[in-house]
C-alpha positions as CSV (number, residue, x, y, z in Angstrom):
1,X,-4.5,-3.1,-2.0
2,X,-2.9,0.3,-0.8
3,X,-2.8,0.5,2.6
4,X,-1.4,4.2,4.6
5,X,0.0,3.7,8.3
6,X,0.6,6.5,10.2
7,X,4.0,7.0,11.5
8,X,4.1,8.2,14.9
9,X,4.4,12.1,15.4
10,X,6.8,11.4,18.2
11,X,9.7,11.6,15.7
12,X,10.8,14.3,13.6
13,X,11.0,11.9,10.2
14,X,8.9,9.2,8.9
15,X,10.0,5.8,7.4
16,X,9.1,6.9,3.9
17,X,11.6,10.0,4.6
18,X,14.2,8.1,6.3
19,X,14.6,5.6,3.4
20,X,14.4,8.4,0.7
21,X,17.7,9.1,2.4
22,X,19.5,6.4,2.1
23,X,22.0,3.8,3.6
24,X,24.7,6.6,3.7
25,X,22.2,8.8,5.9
26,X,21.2,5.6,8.2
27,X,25.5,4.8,8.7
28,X,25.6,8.6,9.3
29,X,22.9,8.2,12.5
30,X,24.3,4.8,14.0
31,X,27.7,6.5,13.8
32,X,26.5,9.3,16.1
33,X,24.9,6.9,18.3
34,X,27.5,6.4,20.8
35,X,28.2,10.3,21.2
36,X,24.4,10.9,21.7
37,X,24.4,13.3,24.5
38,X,21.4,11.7,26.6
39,X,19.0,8.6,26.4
40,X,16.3,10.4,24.5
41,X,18.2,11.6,21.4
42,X,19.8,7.8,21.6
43,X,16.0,6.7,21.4
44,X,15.4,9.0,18.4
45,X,18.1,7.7,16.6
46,X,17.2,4.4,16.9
47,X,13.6,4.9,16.2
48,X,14.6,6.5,13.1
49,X,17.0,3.9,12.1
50,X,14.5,1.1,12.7
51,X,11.5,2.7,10.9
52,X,14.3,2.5,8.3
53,X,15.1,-0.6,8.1
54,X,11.5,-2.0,8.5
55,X,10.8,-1.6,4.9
56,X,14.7,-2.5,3.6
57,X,15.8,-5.3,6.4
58,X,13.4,-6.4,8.7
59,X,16.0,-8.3,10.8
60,X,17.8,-5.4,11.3
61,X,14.5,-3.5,12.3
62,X,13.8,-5.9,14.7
63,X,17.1,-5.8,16.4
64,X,17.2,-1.9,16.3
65,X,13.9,-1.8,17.9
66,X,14.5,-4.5,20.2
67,X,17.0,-1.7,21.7
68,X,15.1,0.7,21.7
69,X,12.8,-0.8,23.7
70,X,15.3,-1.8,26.0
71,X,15.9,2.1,26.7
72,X,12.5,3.7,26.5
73,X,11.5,1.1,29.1
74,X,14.4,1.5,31.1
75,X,13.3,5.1,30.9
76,X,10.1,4.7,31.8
77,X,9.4,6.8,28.8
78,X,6.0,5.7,27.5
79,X,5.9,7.5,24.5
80,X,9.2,6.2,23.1
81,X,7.9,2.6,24.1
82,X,4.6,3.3,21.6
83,X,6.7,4.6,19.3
84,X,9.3,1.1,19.4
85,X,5.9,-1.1,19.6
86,X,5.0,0.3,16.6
87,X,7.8,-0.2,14.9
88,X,7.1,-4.2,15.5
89,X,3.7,-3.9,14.2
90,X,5.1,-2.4,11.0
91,X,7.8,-4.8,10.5
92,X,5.6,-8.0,11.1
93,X,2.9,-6.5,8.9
94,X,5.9,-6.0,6.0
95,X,6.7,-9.9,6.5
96,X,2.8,-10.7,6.0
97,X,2.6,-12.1,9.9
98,X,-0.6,-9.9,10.7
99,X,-2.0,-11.2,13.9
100,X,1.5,-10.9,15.3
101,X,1.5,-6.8,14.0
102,X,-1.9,-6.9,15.3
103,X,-0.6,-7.8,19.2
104,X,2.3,-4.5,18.6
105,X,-0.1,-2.2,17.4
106,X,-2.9,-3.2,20.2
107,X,0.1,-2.5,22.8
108,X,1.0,0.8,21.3
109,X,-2.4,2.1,21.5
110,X,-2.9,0.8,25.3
111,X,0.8,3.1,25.9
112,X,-1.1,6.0,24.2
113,X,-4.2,5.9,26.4
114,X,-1.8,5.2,29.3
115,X,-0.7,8.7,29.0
116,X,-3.8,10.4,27.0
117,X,-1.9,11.0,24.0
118,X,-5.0,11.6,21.6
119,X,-2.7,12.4,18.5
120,X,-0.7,9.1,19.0
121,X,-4.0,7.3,19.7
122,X,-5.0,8.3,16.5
123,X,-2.1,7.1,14.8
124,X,-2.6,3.6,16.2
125,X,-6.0,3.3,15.4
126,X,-5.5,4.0,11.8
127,X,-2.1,1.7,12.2
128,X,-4.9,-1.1,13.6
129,X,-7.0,-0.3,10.7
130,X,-4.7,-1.1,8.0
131,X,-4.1,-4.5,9.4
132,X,-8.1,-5.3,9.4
133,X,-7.7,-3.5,5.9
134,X,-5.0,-6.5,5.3
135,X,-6.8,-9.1,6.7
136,X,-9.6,-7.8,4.4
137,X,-12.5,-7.2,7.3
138,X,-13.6,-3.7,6.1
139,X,-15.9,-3.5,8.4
140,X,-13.0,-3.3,11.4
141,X,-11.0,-1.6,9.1
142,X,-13.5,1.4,8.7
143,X,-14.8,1.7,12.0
144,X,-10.7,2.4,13.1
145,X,-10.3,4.5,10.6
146,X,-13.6,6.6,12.2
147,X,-11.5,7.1,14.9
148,X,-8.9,8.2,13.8
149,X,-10.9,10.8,11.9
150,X,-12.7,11.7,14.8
151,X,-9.4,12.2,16.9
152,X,-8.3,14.1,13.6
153,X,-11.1,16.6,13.5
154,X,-11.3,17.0,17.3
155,X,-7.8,18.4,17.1
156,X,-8.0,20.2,14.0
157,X,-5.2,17.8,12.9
158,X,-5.0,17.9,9.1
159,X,-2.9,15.4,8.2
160,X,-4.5,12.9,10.4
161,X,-7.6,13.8,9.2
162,X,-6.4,13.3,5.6
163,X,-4.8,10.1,6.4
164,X,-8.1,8.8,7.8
165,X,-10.0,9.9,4.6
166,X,-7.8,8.5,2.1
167,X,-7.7,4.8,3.8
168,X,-11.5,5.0,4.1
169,X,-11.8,5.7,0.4
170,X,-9.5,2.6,0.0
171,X,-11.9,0.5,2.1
172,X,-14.7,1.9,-0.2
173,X,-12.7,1.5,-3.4
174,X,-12.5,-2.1,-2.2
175,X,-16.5,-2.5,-1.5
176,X,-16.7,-0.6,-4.9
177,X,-18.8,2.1,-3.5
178,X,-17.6,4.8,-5.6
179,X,-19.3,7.8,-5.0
180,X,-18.8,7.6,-1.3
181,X,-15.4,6.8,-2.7
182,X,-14.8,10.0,-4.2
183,X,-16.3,12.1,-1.8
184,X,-13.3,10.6,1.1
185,X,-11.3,11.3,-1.4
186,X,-11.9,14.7,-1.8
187,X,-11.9,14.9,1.6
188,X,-8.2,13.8,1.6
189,X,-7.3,15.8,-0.8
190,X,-8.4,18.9,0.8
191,X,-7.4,18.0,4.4
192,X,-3.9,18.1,3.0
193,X,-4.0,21.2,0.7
194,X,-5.1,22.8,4.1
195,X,-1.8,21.5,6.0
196,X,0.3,21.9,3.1
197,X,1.1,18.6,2.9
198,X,2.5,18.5,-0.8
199,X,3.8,15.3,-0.8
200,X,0.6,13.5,0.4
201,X,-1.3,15.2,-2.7
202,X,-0.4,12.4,-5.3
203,X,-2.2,9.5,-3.4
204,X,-5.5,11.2,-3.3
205,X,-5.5,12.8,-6.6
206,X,-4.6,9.0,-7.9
207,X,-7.7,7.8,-5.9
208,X,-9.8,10.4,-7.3
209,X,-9.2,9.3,-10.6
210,X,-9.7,5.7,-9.9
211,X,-13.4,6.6,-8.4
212,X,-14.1,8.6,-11.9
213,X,-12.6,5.6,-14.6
214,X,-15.4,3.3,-12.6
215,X,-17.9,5.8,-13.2
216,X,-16.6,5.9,-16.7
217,X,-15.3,9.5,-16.5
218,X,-12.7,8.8,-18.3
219,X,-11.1,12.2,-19.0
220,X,-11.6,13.4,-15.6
221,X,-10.1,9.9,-14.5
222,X,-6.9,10.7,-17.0
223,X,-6.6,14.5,-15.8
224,X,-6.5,13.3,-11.9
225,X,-4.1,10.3,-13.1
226,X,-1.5,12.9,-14.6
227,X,-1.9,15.4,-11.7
228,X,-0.7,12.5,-9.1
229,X,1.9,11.2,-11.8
230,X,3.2,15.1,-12.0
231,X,3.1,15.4,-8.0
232,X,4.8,12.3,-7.2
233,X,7.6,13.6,-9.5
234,X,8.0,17.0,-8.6
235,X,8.5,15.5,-4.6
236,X,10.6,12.4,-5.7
237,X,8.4,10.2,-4.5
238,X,8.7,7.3,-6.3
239,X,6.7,4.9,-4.9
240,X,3.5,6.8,-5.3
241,X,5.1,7.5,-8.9
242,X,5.0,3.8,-9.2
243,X,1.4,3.9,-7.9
244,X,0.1,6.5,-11.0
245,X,1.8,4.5,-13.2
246,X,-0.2,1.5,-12.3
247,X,-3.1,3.7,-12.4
248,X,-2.4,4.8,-15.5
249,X,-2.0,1.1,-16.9
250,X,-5.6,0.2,-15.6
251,X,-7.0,3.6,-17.9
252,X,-5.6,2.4,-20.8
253,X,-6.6,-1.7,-20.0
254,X,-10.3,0.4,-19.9
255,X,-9.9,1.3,-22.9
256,X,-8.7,-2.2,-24.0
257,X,-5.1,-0.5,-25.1
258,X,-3.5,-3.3,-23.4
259,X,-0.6,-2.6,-25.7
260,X,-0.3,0.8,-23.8
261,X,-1.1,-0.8,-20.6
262,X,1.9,-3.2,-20.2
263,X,3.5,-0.2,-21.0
264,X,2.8,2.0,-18.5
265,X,2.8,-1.2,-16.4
266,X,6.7,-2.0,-17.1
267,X,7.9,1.6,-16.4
268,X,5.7,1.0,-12.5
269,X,7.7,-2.3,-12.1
270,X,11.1,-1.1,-13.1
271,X,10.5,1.5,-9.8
272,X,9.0,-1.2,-7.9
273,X,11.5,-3.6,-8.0
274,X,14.6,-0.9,-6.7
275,X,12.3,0.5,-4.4
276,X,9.6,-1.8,-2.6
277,X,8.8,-5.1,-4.2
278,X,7.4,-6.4,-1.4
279,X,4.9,-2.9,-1.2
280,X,1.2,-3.6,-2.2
281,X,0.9,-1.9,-5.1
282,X,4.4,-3.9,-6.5
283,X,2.4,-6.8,-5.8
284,X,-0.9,-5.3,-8.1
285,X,1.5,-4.5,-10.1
286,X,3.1,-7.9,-10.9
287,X,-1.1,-9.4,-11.2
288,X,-2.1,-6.8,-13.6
289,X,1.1,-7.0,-15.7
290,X,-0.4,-10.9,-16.2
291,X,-3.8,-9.6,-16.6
292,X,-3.2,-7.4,-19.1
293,X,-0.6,-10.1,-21.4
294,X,-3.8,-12.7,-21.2
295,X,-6.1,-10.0,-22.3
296,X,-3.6,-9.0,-25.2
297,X,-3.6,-13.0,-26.2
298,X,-7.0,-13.0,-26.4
299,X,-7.3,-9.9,-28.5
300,X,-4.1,-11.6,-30.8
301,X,-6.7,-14.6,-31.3
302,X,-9.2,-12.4,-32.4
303,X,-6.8,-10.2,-34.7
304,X,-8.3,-6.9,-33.0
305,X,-5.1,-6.0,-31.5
306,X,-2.7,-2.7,-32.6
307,X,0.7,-3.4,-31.2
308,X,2.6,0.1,-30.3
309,X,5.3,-1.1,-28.1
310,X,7.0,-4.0,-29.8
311,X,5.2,-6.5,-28.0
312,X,5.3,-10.1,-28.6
313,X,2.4,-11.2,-31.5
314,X,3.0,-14.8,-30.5
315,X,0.5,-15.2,-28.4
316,X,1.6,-18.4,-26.5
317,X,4.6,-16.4,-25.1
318,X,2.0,-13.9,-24.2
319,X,-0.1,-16.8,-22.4
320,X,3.6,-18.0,-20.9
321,X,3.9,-14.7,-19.4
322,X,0.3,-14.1,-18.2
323,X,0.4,-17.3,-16.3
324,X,4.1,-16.4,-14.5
325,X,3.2,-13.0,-13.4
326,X,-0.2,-14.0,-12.1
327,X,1.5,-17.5,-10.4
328,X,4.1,-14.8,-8.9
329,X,1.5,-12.1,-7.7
330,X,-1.2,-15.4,-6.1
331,X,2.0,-16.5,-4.1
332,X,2.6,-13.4,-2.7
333,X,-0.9,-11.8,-1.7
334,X,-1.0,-15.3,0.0
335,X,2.6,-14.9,1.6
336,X,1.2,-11.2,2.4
337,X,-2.7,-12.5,3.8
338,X,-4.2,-10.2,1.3
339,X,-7.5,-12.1,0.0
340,X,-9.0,-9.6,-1.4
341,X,-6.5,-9.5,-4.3
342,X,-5.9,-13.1,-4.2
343,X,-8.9,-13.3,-5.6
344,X,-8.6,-11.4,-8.4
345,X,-5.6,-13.0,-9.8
346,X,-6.9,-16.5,-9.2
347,X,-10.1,-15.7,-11.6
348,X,-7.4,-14.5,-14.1
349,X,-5.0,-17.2,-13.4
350,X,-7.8,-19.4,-13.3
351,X,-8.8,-18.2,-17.3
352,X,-5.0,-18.3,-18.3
353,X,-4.7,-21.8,-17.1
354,X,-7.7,-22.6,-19.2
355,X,-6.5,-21.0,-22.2
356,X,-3.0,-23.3,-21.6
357,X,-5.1,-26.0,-21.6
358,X,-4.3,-26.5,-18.1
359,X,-7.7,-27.4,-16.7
360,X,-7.0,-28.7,-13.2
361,X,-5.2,-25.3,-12.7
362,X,-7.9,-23.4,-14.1
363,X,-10.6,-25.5,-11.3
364,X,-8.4,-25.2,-8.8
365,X,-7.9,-21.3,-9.0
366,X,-11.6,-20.2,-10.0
367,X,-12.9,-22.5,-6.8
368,X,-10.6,-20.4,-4.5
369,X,-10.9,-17.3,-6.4
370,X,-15.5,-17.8,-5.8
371,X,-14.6,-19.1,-1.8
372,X,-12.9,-15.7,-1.3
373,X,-14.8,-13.9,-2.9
374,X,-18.1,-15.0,-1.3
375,X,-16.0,-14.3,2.1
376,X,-15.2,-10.8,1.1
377,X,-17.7,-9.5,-0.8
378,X,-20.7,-10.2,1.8
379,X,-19.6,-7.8,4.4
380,X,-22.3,-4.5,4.3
């Protein structure tokens, strides 16, 4: 599950842009800190410093937040406290504890109101919606994200706007209503062409051609695949170059190349591991990587299998590695309180246990894989 918070505008940087600069860049700001001429560029820096750090060290978020806090307040600067109680919601959502994000994000929206700060408000209803998204109630999840797209259009806001559309094609990617899908997806796309928001162009262009493999468009699916692939690049973004190349993994497992597929799959975890392994689509990463080794070991058993990529033909190893990835990825969606892809690896733990001969596994994971999924899957 991909799920896009919005970092406040109050800032002039967000936490993916803070991070793509670096440790050296974060030393650079805490150095200054003590020379900061006055309390509000002190409060920058540390808001930038702990967006930072909520994705690298959330410790060290916490404690820069925690003084930030201490300064906005002592401010009376209601703003800066949103923007610091936002900052908690992120972090606790990055260590999987979602109710407590749920209480920061709830308190930053009630310091938006305070002051009638629509954009802001916007923000933290698409911040609240991504927790719902989380806690896979996609019914929360989409009415928030309504809000923040009617905030969006009421200020001619682009980039909210596009924000708003891209998460509700998630939620719909998730109900697998594709063509509804699509069309938010579009509506993404085009929300940030018109604010010139080139680095937000891969995610959409990625969900578009998710939304055309499930209607079996498969060439539009692989022309929208290599357009995100190609954007992430030419911005350095590698995380959402991570995300294509998962994308691009699943064309090719629907096409049963899972040869290709584990491919494309290794080069995504090679930038997920140095960059975000804790990230969402690191974690899809890890359960498909199984999915697509069990599917290659049943293809081995049938011999209909074309190895391109010097890939194990011994298809125990292959079983051996299906069932760690999928262990690894189950333990963390759970760590993480994401069901909705729990679910999905259980059913293909629960095959690869099978095929191991490991039958009170296999129970065991397809009981809990049909329990979530009935809780899920039964919201209109």
């Amino acid at each position: 599950m991909r799920l896009k918070s919005v970092i406040l505008l109050l800032f002039f940087y967000s936490s993916m842009h803070a991070q793509k600069q670096g440790q050296a860049w974060i030393d650079s700001l805490l150095s200054a800190l003590p020379n900061a001429i006055n309390d509000t560029i002190k409060a920058k820096i540390l808001n930038k410093v702990a967006h930072y750090y909520e994705d690298v060290n959330t410790d060290s978020a916490f404690k820069y937040a925690a003084m930030g806090m201490q300064l906005t307040t002592k401010m009376k600067w209601y703003k800066g406290i949103g923007a610091f109680n936002t900052c908690y919601g992120n972090t606790y959502t990055n260590k999987g504890q979602l109710d407590s994000a749920l209480y920061w994000h709830h308190r930053s929206l009630e310091m938006y109101k305070k002051i009638n700060d629509s954009i802001n408000m916007g923000s933290a209803y698409n911040n609240l919606g991504t927790i719902a998204q989380a806690k896979s109630d996609f019914v929360l999840a989409a009415q928030y994200y309504m809000l923040t797209l009617q905030i969006g259009k009421g200020l001619r806001n682009n980039y909210n706007v596009g924000v708003a559309c891209e998460n509700l094609a998630l939620v719909c990617e998730q109900q697998h209503d594709d063509a509804k899908g699509l069309d938010y997806a579009r509506q993404a796309l085009t929300a940030f062409e018109l604010n010139n928001n080139q680095e937000e162009l891969a995610a959409p262009l990625e969900l578009i051609g998710t939304f055309f493999l499930r209607l079996k468009q498969n060439d539009s699916a692989y022309y929208y695949y290599q357009k995100s692939l190609s954007s992430a690049r030419i911005n350095g973004n590698k995380i959402k170059e991570g995300t294509a190349l998962n994308s691009l993994a699943d064309y090719y497992a629907s096409l049963e190349d899972y040869s290709n597929a584990i491919k494309y799959g290794l080069e995504a975890k090679k930038i997920w591991d140095v960059t975000w392994p804790a990230f969402e689509d690191a974690i899809n990463n890890t359960g498909l990587l199984g999915s697509y080794y069990l599917q290659l070991s049943k293809q081995l058993q049938t011999g209909k299998v074309n190895y391109t990529n010097q890939i194990s033909d011994n298809r125990e190893k292959l079983l051996q590695l299906a069932n760690n990835y999928l262990k690894e990825a189950v333990e963390k969606c759970r760590a993480k309180g994401n069901k909705n892809s729990q679910s999905e690896f259980q059913n293909y733990l629960a095959e690869a246990n099978a095929l191991s001969g490991d039958y009170k596994g296999a129970y065991f994971n397809y009981k809990s894989y049909q329990e979530i999924k009935d809780s899920v899957y039964s919201q209109e």
